[in-house]
Every structure is written in C-alpha cells, then in structure tokens.
Biotite code that builds the C-alpha atoms (Angstrom):
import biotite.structure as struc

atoms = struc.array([
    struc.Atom([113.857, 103.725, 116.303], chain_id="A", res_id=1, res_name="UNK", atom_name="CA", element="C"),
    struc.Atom([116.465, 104.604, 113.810], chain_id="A", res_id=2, res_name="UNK", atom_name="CA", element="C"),
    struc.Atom([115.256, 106.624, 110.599], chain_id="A", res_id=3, res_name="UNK", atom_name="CA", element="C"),
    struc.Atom([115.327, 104.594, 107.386], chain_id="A", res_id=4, res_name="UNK", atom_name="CA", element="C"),
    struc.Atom([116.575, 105.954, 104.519], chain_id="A", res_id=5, res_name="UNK", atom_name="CA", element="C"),
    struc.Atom([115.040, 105.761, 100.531], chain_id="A", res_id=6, res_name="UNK", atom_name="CA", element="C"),
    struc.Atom([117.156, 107.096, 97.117], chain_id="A", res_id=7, res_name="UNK", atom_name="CA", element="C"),
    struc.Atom([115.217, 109.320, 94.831], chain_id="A", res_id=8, res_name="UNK", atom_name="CA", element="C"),
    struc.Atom([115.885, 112.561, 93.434], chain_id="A", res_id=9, res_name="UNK", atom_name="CA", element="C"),
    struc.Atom([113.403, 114.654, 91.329], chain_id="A", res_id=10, res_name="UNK", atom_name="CA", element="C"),
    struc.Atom([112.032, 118.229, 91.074], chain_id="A", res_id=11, res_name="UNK", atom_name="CA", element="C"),
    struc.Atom([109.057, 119.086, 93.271], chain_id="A", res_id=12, res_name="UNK", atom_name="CA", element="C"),
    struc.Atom([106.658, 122.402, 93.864], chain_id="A", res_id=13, res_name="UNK", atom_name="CA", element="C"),
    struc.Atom([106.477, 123.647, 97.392], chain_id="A", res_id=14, res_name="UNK", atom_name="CA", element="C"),
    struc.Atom([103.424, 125.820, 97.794], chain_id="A", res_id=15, res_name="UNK", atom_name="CA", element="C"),
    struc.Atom([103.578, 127.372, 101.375], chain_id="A", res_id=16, res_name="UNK", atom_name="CA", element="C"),
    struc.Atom([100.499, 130.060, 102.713], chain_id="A", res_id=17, res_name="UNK", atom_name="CA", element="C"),
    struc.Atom([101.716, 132.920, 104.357], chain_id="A", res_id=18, res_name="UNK", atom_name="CA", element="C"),
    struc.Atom([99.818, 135.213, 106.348], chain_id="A", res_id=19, res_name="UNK", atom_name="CA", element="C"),
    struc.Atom([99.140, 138.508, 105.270], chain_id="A", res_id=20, res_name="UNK", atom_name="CA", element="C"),
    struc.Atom([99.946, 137.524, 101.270], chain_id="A", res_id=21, res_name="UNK", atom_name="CA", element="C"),
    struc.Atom([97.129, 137.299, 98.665], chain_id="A", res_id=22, res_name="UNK", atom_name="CA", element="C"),
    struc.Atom([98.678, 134.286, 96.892], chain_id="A", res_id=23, res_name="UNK", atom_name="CA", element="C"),
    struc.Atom([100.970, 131.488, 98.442], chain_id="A", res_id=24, res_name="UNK", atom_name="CA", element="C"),
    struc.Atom([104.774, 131.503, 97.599], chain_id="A", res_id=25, res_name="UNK", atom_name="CA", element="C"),
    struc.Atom([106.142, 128.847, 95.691], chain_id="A", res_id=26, res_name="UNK", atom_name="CA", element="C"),
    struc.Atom([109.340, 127.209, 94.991], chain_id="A", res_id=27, res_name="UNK", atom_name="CA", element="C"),
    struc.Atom([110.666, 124.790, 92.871], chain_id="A", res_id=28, res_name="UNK", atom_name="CA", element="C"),
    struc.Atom([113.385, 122.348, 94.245], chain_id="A", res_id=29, res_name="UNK", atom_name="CA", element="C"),
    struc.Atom([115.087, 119.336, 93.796], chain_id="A", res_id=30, res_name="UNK", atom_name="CA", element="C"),
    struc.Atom([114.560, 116.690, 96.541], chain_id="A", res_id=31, res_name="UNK", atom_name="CA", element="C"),
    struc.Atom([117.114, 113.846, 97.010], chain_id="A", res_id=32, res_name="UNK", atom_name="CA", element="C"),
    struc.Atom([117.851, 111.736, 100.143], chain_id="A", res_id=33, res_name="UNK", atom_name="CA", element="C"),
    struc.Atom([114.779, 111.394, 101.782], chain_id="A", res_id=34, res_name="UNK", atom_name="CA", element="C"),
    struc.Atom([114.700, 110.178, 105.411], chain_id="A", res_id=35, res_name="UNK", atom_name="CA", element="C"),
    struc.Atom([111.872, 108.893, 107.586], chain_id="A", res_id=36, res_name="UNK", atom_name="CA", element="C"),
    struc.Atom([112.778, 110.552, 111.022], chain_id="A", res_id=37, res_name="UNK", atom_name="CA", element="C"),
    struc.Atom([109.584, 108.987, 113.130], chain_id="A", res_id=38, res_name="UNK", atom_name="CA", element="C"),
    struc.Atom([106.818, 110.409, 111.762], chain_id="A", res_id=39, res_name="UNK", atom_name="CA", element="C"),
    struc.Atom([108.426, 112.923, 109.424], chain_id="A", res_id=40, res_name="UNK", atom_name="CA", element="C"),
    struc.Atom([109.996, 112.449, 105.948], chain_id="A", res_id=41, res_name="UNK", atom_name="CA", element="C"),
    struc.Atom([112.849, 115.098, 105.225], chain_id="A", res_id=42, res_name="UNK", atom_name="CA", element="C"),
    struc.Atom([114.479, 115.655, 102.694], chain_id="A", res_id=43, res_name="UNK", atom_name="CA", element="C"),
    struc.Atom([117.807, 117.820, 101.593], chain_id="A", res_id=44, res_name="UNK", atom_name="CA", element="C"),
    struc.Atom([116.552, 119.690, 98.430], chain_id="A", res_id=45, res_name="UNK", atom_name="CA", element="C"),
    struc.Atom([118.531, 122.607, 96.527], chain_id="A", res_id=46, res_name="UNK", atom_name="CA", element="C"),
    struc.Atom([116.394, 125.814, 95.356], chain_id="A", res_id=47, res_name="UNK", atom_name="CA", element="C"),
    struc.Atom([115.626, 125.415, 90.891], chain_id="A", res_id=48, res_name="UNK", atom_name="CA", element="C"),
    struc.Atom([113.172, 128.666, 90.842], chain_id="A", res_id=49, res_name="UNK", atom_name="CA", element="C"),
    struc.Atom([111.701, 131.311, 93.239], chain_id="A", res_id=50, res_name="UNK", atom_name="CA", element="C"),
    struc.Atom([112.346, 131.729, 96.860], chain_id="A", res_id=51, res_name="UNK", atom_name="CA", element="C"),
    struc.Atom([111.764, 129.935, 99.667], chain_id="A", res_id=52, res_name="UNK", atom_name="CA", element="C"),
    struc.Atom([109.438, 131.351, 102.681], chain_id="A", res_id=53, res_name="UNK", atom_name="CA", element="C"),
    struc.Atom([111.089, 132.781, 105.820], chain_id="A", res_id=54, res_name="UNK", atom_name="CA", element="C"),
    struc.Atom([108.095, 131.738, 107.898], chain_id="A", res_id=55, res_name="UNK", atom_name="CA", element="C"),
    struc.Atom([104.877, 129.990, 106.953], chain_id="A", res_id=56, res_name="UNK", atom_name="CA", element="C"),
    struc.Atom([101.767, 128.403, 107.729], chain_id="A", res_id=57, res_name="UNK", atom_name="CA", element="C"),
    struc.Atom([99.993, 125.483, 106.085], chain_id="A", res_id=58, res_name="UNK", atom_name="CA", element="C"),
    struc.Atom([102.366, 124.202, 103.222], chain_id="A", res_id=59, res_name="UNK", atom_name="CA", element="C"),
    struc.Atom([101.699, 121.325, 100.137], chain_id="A", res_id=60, res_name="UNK", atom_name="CA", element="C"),
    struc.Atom([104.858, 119.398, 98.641], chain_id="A", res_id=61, res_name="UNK", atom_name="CA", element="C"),
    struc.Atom([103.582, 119.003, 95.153], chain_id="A", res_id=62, res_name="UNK", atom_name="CA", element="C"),
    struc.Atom([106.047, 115.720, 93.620], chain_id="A", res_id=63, res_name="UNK", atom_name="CA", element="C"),
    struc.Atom([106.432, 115.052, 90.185], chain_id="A", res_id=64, res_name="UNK", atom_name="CA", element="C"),
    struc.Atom([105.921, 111.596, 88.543], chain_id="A", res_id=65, res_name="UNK", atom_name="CA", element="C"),
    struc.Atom([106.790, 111.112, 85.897], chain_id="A", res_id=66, res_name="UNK", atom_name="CA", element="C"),
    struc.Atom([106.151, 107.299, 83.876], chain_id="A", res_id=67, res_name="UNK", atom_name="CA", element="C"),
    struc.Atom([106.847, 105.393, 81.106], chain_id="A", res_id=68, res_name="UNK", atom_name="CA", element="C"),
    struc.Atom([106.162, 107.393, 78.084], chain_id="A", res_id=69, res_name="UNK", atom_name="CA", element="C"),
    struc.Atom([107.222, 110.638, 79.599], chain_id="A", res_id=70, res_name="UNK", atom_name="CA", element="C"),
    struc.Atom([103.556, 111.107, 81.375], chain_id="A", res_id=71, res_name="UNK", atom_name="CA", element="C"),
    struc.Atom([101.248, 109.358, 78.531], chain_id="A", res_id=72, res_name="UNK", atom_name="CA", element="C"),
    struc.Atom([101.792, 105.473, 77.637], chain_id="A", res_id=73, res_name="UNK", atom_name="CA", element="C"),
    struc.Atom([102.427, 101.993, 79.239], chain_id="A", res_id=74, res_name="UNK", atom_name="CA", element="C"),
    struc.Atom([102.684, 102.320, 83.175], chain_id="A", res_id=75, res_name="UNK", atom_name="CA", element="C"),
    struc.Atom([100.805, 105.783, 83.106], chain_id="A", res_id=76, res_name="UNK", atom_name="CA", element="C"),
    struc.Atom([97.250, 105.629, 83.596], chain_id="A", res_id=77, res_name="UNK", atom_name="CA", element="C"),
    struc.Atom([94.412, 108.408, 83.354], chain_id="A", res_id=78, res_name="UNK", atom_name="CA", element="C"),
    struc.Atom([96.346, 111.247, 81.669], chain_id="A", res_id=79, res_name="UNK", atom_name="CA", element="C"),
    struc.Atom([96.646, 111.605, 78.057], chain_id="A", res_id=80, res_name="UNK", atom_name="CA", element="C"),
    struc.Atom([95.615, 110.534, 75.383], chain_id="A", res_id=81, res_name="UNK", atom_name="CA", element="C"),
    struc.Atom([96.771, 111.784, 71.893], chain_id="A", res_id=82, res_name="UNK", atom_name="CA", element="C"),
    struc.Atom([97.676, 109.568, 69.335], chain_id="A", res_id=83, res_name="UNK", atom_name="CA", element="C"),
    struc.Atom([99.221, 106.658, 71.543], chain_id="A", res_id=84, res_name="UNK", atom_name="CA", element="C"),
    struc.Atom([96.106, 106.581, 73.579], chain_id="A", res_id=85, res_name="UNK", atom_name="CA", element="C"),
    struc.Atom([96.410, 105.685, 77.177], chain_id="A", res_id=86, res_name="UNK", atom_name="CA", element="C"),
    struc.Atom([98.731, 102.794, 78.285], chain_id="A", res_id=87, res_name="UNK", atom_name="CA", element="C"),
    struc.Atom([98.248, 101.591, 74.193], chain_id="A", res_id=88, res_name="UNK", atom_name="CA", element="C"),
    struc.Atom([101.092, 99.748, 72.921], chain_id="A", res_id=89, res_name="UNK", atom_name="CA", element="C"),
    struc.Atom([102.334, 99.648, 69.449], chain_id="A", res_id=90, res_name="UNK", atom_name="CA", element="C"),
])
C-alpha cells in the first residue's frame, strides 16, 4: 500500500521515559510532513527546546491545537472562559 501523505506543521511536546531517570525527557519540536507508512505516522520535525533521547522506552507526542480565538472563542470548546465566554460571539 503506498503511504499517504497530510500538510501540517506546528510545535509539539515529546515526553519520552527513560530507564534509570527520575523524570522523563522532553523536547519541543516542530512537526511538518506527516506520512502514514502502514500503521505508523512519521513525521520530519526540527528540535525548538531541550534534547532529544538517545534511547527510550514508552514515549507521548503531546500536539498543540490551537482554534479560533487563539484557544478560547468560536470553534474552541471546553477551555476558557474570561470575558468572551466559551464559543460566545460578539
């Protein structure tokens, strides 16, 4: 089957566990060019902050999304509320 491919770019939080560390290491990157190999997704990223793990064990991509509104407002729903309210249009 050949791999399909989706454009997006955005910043992301990769949490990784490593044995014999108290805390997991994490690293911000920027993903871009995602590609669904089988039953992976892959993407090319380039390192924003910290390091990235030379080995590792169970690991979390953490993406962010952000909507309308910058995170609060129309097309956003359950975060925020402040003086726009939630998804409240003026």
């Amino acid at each position: 089957m050949k791999a399909r491919t989706i454009s997006a770019a955005t910043n992301a939080t990769l949490s990784v566990y490593e044995s014999g560390r108290h805390e997991n290491t994490l690293a911000v990157v920027k993903i871009s060019h995602p590609v669904i190999d089988g039953k992976d997704l892959v993407y090319q990223y380039k390192l924003i902050e910290g390091t990235m793990p030379k080995a590792g064990g169970a690991t979390a991509l953490f993406i962010d999304w952000i909507g309308v509104g910058g995170g609060v407002g129309p097309g956003f729903h359950g975060v925020g509320a402040g003086a726009r309210g939630i998804g409240v249009r003026r």
